[in-house]
DOTOR-23969 format. One record per atom (N, C-alpha, C): residue in one letter; x, y, z. Coordinates in pm, whole numbers, padded with zeros to 5 digits, always signed. Each point is the difference from the previous one (the first is absolute). Layout:
N
AXYZ;...
***
This chain:
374
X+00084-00120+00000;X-00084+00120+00000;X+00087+00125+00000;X-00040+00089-00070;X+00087+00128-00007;X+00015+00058+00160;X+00104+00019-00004;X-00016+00129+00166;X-00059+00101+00014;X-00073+00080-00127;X-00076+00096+00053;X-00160-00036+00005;X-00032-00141-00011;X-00144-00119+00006;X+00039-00036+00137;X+00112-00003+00075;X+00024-00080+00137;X-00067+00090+00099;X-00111-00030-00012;X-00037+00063+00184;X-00144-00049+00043;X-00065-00019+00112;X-00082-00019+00097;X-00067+00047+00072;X-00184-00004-00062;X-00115+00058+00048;X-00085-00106+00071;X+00002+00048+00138;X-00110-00099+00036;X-00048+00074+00171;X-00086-00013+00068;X-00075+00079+00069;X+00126+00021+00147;X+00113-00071-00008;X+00095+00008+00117;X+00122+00010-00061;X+00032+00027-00122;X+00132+00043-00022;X+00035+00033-00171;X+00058+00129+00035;X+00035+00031-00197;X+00143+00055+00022;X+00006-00095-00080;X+00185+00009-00042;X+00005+00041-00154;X+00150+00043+00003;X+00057+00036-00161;X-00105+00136-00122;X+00051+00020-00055;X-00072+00090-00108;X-00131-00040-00029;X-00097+00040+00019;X-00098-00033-00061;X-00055+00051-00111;X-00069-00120-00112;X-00016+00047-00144;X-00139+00000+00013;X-00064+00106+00010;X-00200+00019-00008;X-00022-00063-00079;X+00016+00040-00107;X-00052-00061-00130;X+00022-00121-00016;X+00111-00079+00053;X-00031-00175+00018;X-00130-00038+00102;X+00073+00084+00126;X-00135-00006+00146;X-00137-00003-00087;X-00051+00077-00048;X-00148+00048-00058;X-00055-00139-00082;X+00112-00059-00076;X-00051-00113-00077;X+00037-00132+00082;X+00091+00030+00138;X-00026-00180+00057;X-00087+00022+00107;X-00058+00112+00050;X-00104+00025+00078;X-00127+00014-00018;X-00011+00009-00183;X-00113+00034-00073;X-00086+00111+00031;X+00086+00082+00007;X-00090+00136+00042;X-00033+00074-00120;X-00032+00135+00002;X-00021+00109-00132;X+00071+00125+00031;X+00092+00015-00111;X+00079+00136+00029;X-00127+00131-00028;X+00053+00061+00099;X-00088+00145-00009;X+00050+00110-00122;X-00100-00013-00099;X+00008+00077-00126;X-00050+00170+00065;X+00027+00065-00102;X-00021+00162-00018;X-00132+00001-00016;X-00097-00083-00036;X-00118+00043-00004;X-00056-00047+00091;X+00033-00111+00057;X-00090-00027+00127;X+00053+00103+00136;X+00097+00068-00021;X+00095+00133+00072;X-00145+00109-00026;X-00011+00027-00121;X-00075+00116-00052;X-00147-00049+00046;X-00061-00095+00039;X-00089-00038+00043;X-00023-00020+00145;X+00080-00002+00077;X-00029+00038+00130;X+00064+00164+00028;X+00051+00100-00118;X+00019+00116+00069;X-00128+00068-00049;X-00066-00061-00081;X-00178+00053-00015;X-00053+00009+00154;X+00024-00103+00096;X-00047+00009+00121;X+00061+00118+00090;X+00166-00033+00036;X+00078+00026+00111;X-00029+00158-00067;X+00016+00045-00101;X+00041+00154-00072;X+00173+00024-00021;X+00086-00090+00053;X+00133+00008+00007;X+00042-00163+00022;X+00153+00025-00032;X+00055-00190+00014;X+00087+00035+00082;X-00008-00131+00049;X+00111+00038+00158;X+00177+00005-00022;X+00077+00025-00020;X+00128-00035-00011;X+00056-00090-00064;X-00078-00074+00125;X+00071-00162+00029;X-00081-00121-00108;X-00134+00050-00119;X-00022-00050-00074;X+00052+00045-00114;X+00049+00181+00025;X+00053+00062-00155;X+00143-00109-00055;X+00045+00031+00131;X+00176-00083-00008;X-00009-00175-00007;X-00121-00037-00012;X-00007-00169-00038;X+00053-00066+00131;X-00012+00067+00130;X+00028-00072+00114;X-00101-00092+00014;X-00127+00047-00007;X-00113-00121-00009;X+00055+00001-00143;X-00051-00129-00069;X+00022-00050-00110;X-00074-00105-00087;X-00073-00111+00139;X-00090-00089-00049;X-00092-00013+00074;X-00086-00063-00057;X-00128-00022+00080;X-00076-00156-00031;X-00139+00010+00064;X-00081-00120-00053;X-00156+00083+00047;X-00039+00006-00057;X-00120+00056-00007;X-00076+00117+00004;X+00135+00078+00009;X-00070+00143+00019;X-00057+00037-00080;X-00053-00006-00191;X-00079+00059-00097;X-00158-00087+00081;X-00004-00065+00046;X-00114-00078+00073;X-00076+00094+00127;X+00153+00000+00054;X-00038+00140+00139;X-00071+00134-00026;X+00043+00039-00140;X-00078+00157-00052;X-00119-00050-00032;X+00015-00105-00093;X-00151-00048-00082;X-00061+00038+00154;X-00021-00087+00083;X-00087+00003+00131;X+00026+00160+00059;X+00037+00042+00011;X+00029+00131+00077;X-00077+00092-00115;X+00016-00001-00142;X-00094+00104-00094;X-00158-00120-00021;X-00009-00082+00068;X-00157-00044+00035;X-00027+00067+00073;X+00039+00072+00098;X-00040+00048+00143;X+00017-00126+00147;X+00114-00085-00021;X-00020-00085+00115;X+00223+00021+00006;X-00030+00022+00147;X+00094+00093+00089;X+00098-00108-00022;X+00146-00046+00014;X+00102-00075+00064;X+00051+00027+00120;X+00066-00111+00094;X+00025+00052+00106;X+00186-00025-00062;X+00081+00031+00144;X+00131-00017-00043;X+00038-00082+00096;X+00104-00098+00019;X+00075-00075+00030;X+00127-00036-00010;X+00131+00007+00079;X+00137-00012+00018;X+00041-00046+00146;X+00110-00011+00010;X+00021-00061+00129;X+00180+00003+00052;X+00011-00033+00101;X+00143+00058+00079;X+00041-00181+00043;X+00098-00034-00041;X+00051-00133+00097;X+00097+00055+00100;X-00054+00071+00138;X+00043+00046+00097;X+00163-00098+00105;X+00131+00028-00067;X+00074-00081+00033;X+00122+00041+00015;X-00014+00144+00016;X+00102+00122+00074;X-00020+00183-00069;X+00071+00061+00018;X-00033+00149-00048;X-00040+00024-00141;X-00092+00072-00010;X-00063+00044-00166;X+00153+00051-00089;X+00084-00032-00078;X+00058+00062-00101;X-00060+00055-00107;X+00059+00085-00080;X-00070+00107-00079;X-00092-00077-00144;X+00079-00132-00007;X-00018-00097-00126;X-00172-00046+00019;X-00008+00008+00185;X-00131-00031+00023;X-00146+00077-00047;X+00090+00156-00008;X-00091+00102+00010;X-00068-00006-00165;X+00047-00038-00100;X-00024+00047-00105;X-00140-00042-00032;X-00059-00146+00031;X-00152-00018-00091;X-00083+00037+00108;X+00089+00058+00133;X-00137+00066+00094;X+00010+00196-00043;X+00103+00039-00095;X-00027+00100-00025;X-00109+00026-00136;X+00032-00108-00060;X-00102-00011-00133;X-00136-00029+00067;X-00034-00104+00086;X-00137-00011+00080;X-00093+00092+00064;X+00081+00092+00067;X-00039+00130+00031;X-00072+00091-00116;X+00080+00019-00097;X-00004+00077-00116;X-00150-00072-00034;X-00033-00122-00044;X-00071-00067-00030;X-00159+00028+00115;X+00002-00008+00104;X-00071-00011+00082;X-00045+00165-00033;X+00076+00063-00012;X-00041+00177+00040;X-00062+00011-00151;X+00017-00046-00097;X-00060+00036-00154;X-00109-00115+00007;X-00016-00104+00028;X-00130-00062+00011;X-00116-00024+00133;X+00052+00115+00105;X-00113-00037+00113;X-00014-00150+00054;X+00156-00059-00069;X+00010-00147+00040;X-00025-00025+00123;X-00060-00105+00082;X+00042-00047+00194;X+00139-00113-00060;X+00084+00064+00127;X+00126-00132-00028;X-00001-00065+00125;X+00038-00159-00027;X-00020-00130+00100;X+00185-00015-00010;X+00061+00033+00137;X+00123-00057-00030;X+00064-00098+00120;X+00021-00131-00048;X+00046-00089+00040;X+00132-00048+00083;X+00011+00046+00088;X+00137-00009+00070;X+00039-00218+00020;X+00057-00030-00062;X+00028-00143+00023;X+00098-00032+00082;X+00000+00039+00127;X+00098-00036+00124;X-00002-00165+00038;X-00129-00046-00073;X-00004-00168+00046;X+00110-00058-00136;X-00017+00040-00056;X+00120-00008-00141;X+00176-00017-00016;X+00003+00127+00058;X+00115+00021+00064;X+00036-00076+00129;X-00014-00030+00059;X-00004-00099+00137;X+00019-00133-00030;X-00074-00063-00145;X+00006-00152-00016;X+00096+00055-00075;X+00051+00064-00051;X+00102-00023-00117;X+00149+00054+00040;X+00004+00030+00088;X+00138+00091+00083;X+00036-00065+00103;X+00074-00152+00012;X+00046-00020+00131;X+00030+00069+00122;X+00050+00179-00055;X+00053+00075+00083;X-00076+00091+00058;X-00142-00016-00009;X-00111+00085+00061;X-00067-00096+00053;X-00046+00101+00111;X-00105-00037+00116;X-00159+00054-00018;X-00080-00062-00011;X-00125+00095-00041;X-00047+00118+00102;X+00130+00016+00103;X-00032+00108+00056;X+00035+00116-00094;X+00150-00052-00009;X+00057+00111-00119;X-00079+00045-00128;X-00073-00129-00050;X-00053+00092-00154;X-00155+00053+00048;X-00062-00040+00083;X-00064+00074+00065;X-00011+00170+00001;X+00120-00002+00100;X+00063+00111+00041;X+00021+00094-00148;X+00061-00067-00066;X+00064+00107-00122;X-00167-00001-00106;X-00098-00016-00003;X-00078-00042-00040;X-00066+00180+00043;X+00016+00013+00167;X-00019+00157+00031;X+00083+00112-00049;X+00169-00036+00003;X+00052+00063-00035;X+00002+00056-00181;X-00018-00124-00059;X+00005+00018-00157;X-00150+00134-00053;X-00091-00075+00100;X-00163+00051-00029;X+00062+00186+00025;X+00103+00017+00066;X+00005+00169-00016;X+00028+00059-00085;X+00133-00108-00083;X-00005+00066-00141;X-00130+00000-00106;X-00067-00100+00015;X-00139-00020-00110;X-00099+00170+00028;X+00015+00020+00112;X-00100+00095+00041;X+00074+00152-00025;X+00165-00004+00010;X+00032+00135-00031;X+00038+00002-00155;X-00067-00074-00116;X-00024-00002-00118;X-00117+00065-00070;X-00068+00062+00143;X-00121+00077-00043;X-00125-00067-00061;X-00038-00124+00051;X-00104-00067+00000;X-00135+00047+00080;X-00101-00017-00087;X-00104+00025+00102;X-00064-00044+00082;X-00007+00066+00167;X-00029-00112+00096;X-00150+00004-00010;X-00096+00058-00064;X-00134-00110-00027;X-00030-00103-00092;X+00120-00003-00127;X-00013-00092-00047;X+00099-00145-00045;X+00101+00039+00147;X+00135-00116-00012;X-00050-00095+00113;X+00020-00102-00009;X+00016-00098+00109;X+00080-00087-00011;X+00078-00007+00123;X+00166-00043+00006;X-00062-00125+00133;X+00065-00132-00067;X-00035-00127+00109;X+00100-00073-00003;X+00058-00068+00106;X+00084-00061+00080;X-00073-00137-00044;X+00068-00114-00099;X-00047-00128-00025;X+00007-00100+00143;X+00040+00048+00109;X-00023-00061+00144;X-00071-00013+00054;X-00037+00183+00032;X-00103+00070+00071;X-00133+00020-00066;X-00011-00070-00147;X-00094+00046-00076;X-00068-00138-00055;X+00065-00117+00107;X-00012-00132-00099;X-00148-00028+00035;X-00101+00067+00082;X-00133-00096+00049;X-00068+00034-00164;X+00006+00108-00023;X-00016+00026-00143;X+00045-00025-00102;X+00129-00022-00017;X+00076-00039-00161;X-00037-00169+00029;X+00019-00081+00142;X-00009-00134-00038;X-00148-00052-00030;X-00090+00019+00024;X-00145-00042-00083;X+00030+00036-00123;X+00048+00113-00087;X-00001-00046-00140;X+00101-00047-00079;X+00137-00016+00113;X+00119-00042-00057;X-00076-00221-00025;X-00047-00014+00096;X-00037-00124-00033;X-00092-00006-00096;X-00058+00052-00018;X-00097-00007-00176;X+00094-00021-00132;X+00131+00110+00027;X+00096+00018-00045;X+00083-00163-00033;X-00001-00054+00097;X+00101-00087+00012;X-00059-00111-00055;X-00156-00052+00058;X-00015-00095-00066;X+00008-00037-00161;X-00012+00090-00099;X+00075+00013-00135;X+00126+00008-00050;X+00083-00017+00124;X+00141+00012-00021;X+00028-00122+00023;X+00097-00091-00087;X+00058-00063+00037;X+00129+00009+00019;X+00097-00113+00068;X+00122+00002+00036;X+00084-00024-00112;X-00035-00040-00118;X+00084-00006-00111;X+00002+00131-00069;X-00102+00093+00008;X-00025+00097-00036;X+00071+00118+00075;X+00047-00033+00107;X+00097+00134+00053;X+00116-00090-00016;X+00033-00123+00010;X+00116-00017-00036;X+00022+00036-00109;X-00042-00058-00130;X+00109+00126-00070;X-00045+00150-00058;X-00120+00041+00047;X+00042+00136+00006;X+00093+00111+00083;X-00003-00064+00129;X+00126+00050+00090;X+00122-00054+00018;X+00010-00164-00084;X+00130-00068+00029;X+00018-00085+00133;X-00090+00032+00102;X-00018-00109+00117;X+00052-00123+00006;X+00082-00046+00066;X+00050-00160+00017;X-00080-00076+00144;X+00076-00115-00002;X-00081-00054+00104;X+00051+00049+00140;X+00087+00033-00009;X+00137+00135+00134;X-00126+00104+00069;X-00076+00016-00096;X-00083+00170-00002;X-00074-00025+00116;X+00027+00078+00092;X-00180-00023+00149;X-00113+00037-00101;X-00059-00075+00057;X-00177-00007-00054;X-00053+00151+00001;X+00055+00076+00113;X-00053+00141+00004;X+00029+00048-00145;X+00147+00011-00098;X+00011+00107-00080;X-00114-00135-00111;X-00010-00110+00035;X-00138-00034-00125;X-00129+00043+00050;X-00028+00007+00071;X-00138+00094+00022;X-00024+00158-00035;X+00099+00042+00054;X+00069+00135-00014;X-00064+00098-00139;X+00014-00095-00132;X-00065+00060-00123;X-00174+00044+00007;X-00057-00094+00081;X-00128+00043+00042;X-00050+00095+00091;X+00093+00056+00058;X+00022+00120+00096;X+00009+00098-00085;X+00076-00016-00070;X+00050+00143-00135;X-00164+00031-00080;X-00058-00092-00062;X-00072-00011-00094;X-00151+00098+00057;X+00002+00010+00139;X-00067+00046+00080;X-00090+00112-00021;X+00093+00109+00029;X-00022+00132-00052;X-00050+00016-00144;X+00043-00082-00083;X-00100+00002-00138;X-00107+00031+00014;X-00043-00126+00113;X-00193+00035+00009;X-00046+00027+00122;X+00092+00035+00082;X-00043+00079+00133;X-00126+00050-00024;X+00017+00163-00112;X-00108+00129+00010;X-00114-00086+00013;X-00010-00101-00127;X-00071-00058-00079;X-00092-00075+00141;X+00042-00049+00098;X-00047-00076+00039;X-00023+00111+00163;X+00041+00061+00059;X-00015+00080+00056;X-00124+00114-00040;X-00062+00009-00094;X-00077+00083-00075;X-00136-00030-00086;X+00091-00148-00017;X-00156-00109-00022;X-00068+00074-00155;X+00160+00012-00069;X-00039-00010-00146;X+00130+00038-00058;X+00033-00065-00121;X+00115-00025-00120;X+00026+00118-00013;X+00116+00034+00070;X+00109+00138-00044;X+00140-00022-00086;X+00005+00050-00058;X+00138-00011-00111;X+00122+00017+00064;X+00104-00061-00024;X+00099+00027+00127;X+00127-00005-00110;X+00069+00130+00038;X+00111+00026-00076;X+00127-00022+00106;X+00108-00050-00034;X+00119-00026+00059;X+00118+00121-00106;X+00082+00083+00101;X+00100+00055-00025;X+00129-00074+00051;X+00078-00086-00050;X+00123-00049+00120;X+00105-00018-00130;X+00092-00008+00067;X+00143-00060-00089;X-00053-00151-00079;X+00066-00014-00098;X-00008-00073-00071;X+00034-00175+00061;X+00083-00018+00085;X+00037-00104+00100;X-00096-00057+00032;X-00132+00071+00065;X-00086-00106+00090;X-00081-00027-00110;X-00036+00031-00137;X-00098-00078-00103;X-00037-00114+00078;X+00105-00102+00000;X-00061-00102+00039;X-00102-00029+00051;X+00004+00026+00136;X-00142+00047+00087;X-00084-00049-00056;X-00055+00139-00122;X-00134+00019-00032;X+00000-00059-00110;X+00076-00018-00107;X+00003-00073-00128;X-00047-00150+00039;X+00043-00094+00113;X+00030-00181+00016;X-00094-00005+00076;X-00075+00112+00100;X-00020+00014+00125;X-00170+00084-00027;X-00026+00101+00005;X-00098+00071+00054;X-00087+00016-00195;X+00088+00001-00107;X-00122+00015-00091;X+00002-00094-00037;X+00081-00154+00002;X-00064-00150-00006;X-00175-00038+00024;X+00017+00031+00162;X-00097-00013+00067;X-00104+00073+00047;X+00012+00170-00100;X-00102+00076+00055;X-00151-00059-00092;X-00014-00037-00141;X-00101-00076-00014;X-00097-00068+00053;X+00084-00084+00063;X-00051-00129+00109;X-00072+00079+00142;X+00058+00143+00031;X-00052-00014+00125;X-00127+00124-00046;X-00016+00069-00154;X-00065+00066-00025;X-00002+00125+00010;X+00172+00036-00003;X+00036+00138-00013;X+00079+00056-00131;X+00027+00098-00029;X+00076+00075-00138;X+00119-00027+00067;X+00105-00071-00141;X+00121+00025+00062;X+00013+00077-00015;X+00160+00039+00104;X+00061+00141+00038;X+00097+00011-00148;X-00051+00154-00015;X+00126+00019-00058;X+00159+00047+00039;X+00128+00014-00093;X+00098+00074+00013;X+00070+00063-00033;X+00070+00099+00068;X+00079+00101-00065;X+00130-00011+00059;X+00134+00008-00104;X+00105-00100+00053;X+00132+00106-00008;X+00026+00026+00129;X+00134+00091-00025;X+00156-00106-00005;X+00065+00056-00062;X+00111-00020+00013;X+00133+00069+00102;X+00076-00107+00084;X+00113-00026+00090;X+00061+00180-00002;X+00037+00045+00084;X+00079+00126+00052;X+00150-00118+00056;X+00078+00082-00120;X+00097-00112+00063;X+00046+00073+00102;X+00103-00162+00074;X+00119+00093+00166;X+00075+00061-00066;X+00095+00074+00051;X+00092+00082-00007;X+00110-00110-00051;X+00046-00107-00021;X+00063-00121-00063;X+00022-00014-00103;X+00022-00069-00058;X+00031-00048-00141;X-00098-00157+00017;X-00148+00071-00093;X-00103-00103-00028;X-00116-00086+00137;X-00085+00013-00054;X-00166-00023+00116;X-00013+00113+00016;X-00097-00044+00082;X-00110+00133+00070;X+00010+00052+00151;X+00032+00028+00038;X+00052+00065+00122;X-00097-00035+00114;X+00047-00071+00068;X+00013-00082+00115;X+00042-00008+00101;X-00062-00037+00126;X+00001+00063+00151;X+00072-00165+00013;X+00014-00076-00053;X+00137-00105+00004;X+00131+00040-00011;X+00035+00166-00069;X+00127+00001-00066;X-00054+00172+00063;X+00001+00034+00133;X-00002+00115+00077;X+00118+00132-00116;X+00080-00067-00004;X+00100+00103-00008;X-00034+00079-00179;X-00092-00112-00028;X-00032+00081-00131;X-00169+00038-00048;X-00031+00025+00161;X-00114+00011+00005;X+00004+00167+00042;X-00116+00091-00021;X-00035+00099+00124;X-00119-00012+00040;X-00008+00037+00110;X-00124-00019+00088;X-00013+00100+00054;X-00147-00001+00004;X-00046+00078+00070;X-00057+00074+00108;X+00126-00080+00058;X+00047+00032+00127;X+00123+00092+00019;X+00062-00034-00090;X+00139+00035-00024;X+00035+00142+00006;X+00089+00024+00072;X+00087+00125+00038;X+00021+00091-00180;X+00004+00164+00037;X+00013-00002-00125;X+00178-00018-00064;X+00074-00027+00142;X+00134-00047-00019;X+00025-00169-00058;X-00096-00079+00076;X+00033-00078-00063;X-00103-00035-00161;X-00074+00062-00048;X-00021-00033-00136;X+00133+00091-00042;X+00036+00101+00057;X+00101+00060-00136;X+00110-00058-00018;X+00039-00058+00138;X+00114-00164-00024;X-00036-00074-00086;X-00133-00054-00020;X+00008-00118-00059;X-00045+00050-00150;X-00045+00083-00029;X-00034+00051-00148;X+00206+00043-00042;X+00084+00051+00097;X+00108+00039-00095;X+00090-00132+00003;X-00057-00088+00043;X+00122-00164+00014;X-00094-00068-00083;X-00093+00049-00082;X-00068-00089-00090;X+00039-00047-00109;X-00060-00075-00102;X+00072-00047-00162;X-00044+00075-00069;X+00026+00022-00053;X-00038+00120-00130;X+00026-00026-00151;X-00047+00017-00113;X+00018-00012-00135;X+00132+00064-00045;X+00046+00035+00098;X+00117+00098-00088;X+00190-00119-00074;X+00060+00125-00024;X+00097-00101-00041;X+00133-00006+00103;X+00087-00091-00066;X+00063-00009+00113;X+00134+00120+00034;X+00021+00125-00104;X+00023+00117+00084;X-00034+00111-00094;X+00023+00096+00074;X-00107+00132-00064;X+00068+00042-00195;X+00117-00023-00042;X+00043+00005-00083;X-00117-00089-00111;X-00031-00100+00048;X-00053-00116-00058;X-00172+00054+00013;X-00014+00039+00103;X-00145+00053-00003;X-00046+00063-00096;X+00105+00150+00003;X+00005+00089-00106;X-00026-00010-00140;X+00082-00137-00012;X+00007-00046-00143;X-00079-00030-00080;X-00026-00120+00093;X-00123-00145-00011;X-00138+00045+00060;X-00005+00084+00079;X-00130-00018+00083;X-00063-00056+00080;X-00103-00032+00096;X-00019-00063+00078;X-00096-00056-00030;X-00064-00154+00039;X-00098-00077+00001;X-00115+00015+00106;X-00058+00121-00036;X-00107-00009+00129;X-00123-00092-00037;X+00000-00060-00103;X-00076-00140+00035;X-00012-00111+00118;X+00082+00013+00011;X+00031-00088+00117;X+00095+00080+00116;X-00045+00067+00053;X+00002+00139+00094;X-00045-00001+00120;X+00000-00054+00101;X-00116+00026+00092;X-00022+00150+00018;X+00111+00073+00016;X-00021+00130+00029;X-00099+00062-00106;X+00015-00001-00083;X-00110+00052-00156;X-00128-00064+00045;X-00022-00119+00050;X-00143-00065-00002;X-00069+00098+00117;X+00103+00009+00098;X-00053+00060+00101;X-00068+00128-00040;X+00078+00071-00110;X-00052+00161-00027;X-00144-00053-00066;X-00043-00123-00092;X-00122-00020-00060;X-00094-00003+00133;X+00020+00003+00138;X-00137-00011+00086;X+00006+00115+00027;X+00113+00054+00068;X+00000+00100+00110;X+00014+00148-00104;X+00002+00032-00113;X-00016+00100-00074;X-00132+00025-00050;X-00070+00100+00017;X-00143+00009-00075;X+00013+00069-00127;X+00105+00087-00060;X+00024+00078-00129;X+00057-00146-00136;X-00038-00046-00066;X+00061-00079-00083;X+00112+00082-00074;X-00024+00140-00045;X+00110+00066-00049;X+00117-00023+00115;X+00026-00030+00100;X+00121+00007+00097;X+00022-00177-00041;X-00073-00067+00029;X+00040-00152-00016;X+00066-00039-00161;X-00052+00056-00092;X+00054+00026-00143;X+00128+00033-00024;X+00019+00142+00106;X+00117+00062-00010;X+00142-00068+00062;X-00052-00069+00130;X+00110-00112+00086;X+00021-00077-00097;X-00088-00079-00090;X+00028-00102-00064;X+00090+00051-00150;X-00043+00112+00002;X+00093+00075-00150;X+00114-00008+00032;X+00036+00101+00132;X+00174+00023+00066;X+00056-00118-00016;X-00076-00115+00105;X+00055-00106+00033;X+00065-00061-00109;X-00108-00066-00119;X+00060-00056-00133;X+00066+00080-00105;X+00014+00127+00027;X+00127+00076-00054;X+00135-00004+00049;X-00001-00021+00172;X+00112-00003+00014;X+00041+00124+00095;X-00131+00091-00004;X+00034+00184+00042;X-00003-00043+00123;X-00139-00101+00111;X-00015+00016+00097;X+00082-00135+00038;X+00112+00039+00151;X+00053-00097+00051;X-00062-00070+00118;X+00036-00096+00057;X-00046-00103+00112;X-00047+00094+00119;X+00136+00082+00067;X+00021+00075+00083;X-00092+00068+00018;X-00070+00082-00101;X-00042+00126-00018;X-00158-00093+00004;X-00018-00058-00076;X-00131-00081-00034;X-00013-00029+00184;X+00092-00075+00024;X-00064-00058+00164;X-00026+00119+00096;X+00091+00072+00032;X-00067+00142+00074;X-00095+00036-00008;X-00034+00041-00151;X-00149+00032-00064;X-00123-00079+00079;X+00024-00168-00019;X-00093-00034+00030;X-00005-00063+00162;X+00092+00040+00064;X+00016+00014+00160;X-00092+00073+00060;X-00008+00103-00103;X-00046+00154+00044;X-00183-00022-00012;X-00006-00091-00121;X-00152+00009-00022;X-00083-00122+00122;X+00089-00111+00021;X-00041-00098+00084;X-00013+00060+00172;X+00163+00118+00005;X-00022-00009+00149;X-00157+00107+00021;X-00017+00087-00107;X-00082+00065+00037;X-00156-00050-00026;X-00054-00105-00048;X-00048-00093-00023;X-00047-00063+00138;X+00104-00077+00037;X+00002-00050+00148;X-00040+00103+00125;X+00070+00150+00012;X-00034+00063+00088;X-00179+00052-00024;X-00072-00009-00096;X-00141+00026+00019;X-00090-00122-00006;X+00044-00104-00056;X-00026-00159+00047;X+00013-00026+00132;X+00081+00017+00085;X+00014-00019+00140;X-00080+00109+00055;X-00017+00091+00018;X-00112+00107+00067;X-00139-00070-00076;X-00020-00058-00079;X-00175-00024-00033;X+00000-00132+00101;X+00125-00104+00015;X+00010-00110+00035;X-00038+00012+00174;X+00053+00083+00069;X-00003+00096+00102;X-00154-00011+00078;X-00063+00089-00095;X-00120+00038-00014;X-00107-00147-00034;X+00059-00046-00099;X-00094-00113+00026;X-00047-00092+00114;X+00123+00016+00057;X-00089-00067+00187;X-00077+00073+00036;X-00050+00115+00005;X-00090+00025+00085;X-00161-00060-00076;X+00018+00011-00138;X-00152-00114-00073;X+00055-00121-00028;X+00079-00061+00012;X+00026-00164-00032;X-00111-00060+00028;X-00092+00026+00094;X-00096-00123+00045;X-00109+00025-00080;X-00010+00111-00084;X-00129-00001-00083;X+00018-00023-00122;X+00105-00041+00012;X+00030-00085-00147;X-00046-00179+00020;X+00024-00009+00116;X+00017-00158-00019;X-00155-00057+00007;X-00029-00080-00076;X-00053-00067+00004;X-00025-00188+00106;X-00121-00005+00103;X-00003-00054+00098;X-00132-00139-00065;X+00041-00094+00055;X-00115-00097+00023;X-00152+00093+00053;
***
């Protein structure tokens, strides 16, 4: 296999370069065209960024989601947190598009904290711990500017008298050959992470069943957890007499590394948002970068901000596309160097972080009217 085909998508780990356009056809999804773009900015009146720049990129059902939404029948939204230490910024991205989404369609969002998830699958957690970070993570969801009459944020623990009556409806259509190989499961696996898919599938038809009639349910998440809902929740929404969910599929914010997606496994090439604004500016100027290997050569040749983390970073955290255009002009000319590029974007992250942490702040004093209770 070529080395730039070598890498690994699957709901607990992405390694190496990833090629979308292979992903889209072994996942069987639909790349998001310009007109189905021009067809939901009939709704929103504007496109968000993060769909102009092809960060979302694929989907499965969303021309289905408008059809129903220009009938006059509402969608709700759905995403979710696997609570299993501090929010990094890689986390923030399909809850910044969700937001966006929720505020242009009067959407209600159902979001799924899977701390029982994290617990069977992390030898190194205690379900006190993902619990715990389950509160802590829920501050970033809320200082993303979500609305607290129409978000509800649930703890898959604290929330199970409810998710388990329909996770078992769920389950009985699932079989065990059927998450084996959609998740790869061996016979090693605790029984929890095989049940586990029926926990996820949940929130599909929560509204639906909480409301006591068929609501359309749109999913915003990274492209990784497909699985889920592809093997898992629109298999079996037929059978239990609901619309499957649809999705909208962003693509990986890589670490600060050379290749994946930035990961609270590999701290040092993560930022969080928690993080000092000393230590993101450490770890953004000890990062990998596209450039060459000395400035003579830069000059010359130019730099590869294709494969950049620093450049990817300017595609979230910049709202002017003329500035993201322009980084990417310097850069592949050769004008703009590493040095100068990383300061730059030190400057946009630490200040980023310092009004992220004051909303984060503030979100304790309403955390509890977000959550959703038995």
């Amino acid at each position: 296999m070529p080395k730039k085909a070598s890498f690994i998508v699957t709901p607990w780990e992405v390694k190496g370069e990833v090629d979308y356009e292979k992903l889209i056809r072994e996942f069987g999804t639909t790349g998001i065209t310009d007109d189905l773009i021009d067809r939901l900015a009939k709704h929103t009146g504007d496109i968000h960024p993060l769909l102009r720049r092809k960060v979302f990129f694929s989907h499965r059902d969303l021309d289905w989601i408008l059809d129903k939404y220009e009938a006059g029948e509402k969608f709700f939204l759905y995403t979710g947190r696997g609570p299993s230490g501090h929010t990094h910024l890689g986390h923030l991205v399909p809850w910044f598009f969700t937001q966006w989404l929720q505020e242009k369609f009067g959407a209600e969002l159902y979001f799924q904290m899977t701390d029982d998830e994290k617990f069977l699958h992390n030898p190194g957690l205690t379900l006190k711990d993902t619990v715990g970070y389950t509160y802590e993570n829920a501050l970033d969801i809320i200082a993303c500017g979500f609305d607290p009459e129409k978000t509800f944020i649930f703890s898959d623990i604290e929330y199970s008298k409810t998710l388990y009556q329909i996770a078992v409806k769920v389950a009985k259509h699932i079989t065990f050959s059927t998450v084996k190989a959609v998740f790869g499961f061996e016979n090693s696996t605790n029984i929890g992470m095989a049940f586990f898919p029926a926990i996820q599938a949940v929130p599909c038809f929560l509204p639906s069943v909480l409301k006591g009639r068929n609501i359309p349910c749109l999913i915003p998440a990274a492209i990784d957890q497909d699985p889920y809902w592809r093997g898992v929740a629109r298999a079996i929404a037929p059978k239990l007499g609901f619309y499957k969910p649809a999705q909208i599929h962003s693509k990986f914010i890589p670490g600060l590394g050379k290749g994946g997606k930035m990961s609270a496994s590999e701290p040092e090439t993560a930022i969080f948002t928690v993080d000092t604004p000393k230590t993101a500016h450490d770890k953004i100027m000890n990062s990998f970068t596209g450039g060459r290997a000395t400035v003579q050569e830069q000059r010359e040749k130019g730099g590869t901000p294709d494969i950049c983390p620093v450049y990817h970073y300017y595609t979230v955290f910049l709202k002017d596309d003329k500035e993201v255009e322009e980084v990417y002009r310097r850069c592949k000319s050769g004008d703009l160097l590493c040095g100068e590029d990383k300061l730059r974007l030190s400057e946009v992250v630490k200040n980023f972080l310092k009004e992220h942490q004051r909303k984060r702040e503030e979100a304790k004093k309403v955390l509890e009217k977000f959550m959703l209770r038995d």
